[in-house]
N, C-alpha and C positions, 0 to 999 in steps of 0.2 A: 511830607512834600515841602520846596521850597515856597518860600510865601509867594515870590513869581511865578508859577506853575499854579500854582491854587487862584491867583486871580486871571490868569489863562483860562483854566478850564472852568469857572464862572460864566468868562466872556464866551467859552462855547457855549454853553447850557444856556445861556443870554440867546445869544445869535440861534440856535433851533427854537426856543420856545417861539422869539419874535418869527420865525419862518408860518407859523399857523397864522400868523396877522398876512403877512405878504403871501401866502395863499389864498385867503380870503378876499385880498384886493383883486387879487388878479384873476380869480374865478368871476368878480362881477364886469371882467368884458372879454373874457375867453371861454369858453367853455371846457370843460372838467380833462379831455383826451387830448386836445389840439394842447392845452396847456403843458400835460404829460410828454406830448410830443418833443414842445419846445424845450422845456428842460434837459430831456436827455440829447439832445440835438446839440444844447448848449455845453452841456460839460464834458461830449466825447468826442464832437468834430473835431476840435483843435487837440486834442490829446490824442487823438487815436494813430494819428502820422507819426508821433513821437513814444510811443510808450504799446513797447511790443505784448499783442495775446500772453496772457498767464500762461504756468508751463501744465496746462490740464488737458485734458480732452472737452473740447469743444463743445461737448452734451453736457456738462460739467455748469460752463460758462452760461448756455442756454437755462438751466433749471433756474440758475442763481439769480441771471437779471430782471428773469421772468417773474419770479416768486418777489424780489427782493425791492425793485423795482417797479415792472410795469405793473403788479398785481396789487403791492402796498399802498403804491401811489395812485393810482388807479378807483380804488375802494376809498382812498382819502377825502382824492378829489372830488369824487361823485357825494361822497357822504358830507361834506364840506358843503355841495351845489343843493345839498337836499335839507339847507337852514339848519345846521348842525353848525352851532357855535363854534370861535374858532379856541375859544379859551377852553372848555369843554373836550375840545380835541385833540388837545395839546395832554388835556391829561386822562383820557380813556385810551390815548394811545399806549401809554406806558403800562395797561396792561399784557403788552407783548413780554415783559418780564415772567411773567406766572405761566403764559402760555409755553416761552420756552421750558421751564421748566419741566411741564407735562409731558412734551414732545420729546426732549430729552431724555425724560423717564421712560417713554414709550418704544424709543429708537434706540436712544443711547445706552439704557440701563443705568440711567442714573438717577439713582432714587432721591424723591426731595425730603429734606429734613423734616424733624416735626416744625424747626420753627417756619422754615416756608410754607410748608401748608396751611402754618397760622396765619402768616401774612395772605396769604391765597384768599383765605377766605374770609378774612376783614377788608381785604379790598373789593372782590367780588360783592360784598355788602351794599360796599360806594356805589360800585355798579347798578345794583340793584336800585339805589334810590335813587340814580338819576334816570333808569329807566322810568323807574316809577311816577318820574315828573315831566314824563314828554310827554305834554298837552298837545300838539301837534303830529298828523300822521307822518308828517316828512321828517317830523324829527326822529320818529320813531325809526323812519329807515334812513335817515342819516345813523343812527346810533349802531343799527344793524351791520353797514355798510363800512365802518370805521372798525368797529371789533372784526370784520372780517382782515381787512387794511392791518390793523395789529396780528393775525392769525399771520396773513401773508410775512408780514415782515420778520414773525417768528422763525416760519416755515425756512426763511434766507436767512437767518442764523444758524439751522439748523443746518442746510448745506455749506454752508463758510466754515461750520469747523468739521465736516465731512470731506469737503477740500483739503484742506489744509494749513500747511505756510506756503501763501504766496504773495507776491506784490499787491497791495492792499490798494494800490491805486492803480496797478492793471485793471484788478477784477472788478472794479466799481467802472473802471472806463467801459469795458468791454461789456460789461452789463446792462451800461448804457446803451449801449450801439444796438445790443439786440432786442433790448425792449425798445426801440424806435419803430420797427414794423408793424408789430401787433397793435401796441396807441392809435398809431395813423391809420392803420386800416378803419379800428374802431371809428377814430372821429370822422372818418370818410363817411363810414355806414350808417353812424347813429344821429353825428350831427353835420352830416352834409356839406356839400366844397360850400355854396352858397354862403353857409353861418360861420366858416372857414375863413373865408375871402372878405365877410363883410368883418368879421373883429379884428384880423389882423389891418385892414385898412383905415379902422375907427381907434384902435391901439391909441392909449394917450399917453402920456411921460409917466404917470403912476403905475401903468398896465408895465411897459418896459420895465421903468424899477421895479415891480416884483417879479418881471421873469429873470431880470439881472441877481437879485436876490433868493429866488429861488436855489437857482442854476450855481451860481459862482459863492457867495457868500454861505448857503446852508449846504452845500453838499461839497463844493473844492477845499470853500476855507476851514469849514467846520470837520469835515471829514481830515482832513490835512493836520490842523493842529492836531486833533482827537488824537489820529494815531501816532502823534510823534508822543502825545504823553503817555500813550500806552505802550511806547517803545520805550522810556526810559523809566516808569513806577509797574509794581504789581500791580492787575487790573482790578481786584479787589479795591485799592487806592483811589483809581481813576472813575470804576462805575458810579460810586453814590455820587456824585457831582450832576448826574441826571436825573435826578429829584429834583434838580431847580427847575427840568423846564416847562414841567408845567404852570410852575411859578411864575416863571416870566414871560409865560403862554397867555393865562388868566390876567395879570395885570397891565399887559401890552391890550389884549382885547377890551379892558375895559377903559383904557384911555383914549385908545383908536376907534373901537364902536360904542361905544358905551355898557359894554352889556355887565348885565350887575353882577359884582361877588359874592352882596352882602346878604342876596335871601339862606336861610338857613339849611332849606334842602341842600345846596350848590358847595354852603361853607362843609357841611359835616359831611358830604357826598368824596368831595376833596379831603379834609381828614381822617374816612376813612382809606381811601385807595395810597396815599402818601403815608398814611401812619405803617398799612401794608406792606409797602415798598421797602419801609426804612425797618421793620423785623425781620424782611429776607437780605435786606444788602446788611444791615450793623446787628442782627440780634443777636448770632453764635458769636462774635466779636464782645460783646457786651456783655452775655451768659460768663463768657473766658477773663472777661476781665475782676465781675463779680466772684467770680471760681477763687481767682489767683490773690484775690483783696483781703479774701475770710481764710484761705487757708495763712495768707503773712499773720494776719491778728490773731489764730489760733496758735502759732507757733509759740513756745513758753520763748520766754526773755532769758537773754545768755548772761 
């Protein structure tokens, strides 16, 4: 990759991780649904006039926003509202990598290597020992809540490539639009016009910039560049550059809340799920490289 493009897709893995910071702001004066609302309110109205339905059947479209969207986002948010760090969230959501894999194996027949199983299950390790340090019950179902949030967003990978090739930012618009109803209804019934009416009216300039940031910066601009690097590198290229963000998930959290990196459960909890990640996205890569090194050195000298 051009060294321009490599500090591109950086500044994407930058711009998602800081997105769990400006979630977390904007949960403490919106609540979890109305927020869901507003984002997808904000990235389809003005798109939807200009950027016609993908060329699918409409049940197509419905599974995808629903799954991909209002359910990921949805189980984020609540898990987020339920004192689930936001450094923490940034990187138990990247177990949606291992999930897809499952699901893929399950639907797609496509069976996962030995080395991702190994990754599987040295991250699921991670997992375990953060579970094992949720001192609090709310954390406990924020943790539940978020692993769901990743299942979901698997789930909508799994339909995107059942779909197929199409406009990448149709489907993300239109996905939008139709997880609009289901949120609003929710926040109608769960948190009431009342608590509706009182935060959008008490909304302060940090509430906006993180719905502004939500909305346009983590899903237009970051979805926007993403696919343009995934339109010109192999996606093998472009994936591992998402192991940064939980990186700059964790270190955004802890200069914006303070919350700590340095206890040891959180450091080696993160070591293991990142060290996981990086045997399923570099390890056949790295096997092949090692393969091709010892057969040069074995070859006699001409």
């Amino acid at each position: 990759m051009r060294s321009y493009h490599i500090l591109l897709a950086i500044f994407i893995a930058a711009i998602w991780g800081s997105n769990f910071i400006f979630i977390k702001l904007g949960l403490s004066e919106i609540p979890p649904f109305l927020l869901c609302t507003l984002r997808f309110m904000l990235v389809s109205i003005p798109l939807i006039f200009f950027i016609p339905k993908p060329n699918i059947p409409f049940i197509q479209v419905i599974y995808y926003g629903l799954s991909a969207f209002a359910m990921q986002f949805g189980f984020l948010f609540l898990g987020m509202t339920a004192d689930m760090p936001a450094g923490l969230s940034s990187l138990i959501f990247q177990i949606q990598i291992f999930i897809n894999l499952f699901l893929a194996a399950l639907f797609l027949n496509e069976k996962p290597t030995s080395l991702q199983l190994i990754g599987a299950i040295i991250s699921f390790i991670g997992l375990g020992m953060i579970w094992s340090n949720m001192n609090h019950r709310t954390s406990w179902l924020g943790f539940v809540l978020e692993i769901c949030g990743a299942a979901s967003w698997a789930i909508g990978n799994l339909i995107t490539k059942k779909i197929g090739h199409v406009n990448p930012l149709s489907l993300v618009t239109w996905g939008c639009v139709v997880s609009i109803p289901p949120v609003f209804l929710l926040s109608l019934i769960l948190e009431g016009p009342s608590q509706i009416i009182t935060s959008l009216h008490h909304l302060s300039w940090l509430g906006v910039m993180s719905i502004a940031f939500i909305a346009y910066g983590s899903t237009l601009i970051g979805y926007a560049l993403w696919n343009r690097l995934v339109g010109i590198y192999p996606i093998a290229y472009v994936v591992p550059f998402t192991l940064l963000v939980p990186v700059f998930g964790m270190i955004g959290s802890y200069l914006v809340f303070a919350e700590p990196i340095t206890e040891p459960w959180k450091l080696g909890a993160a070591c293991l799920i990142i060290l996981g990640l990086s045997i399923n996205v570099f390890g056949a890569r790295f096997l092949s490289y090692i393969q091709r090194k010892s057969t040069k050195q074995s070859e006699p000298a001409v």
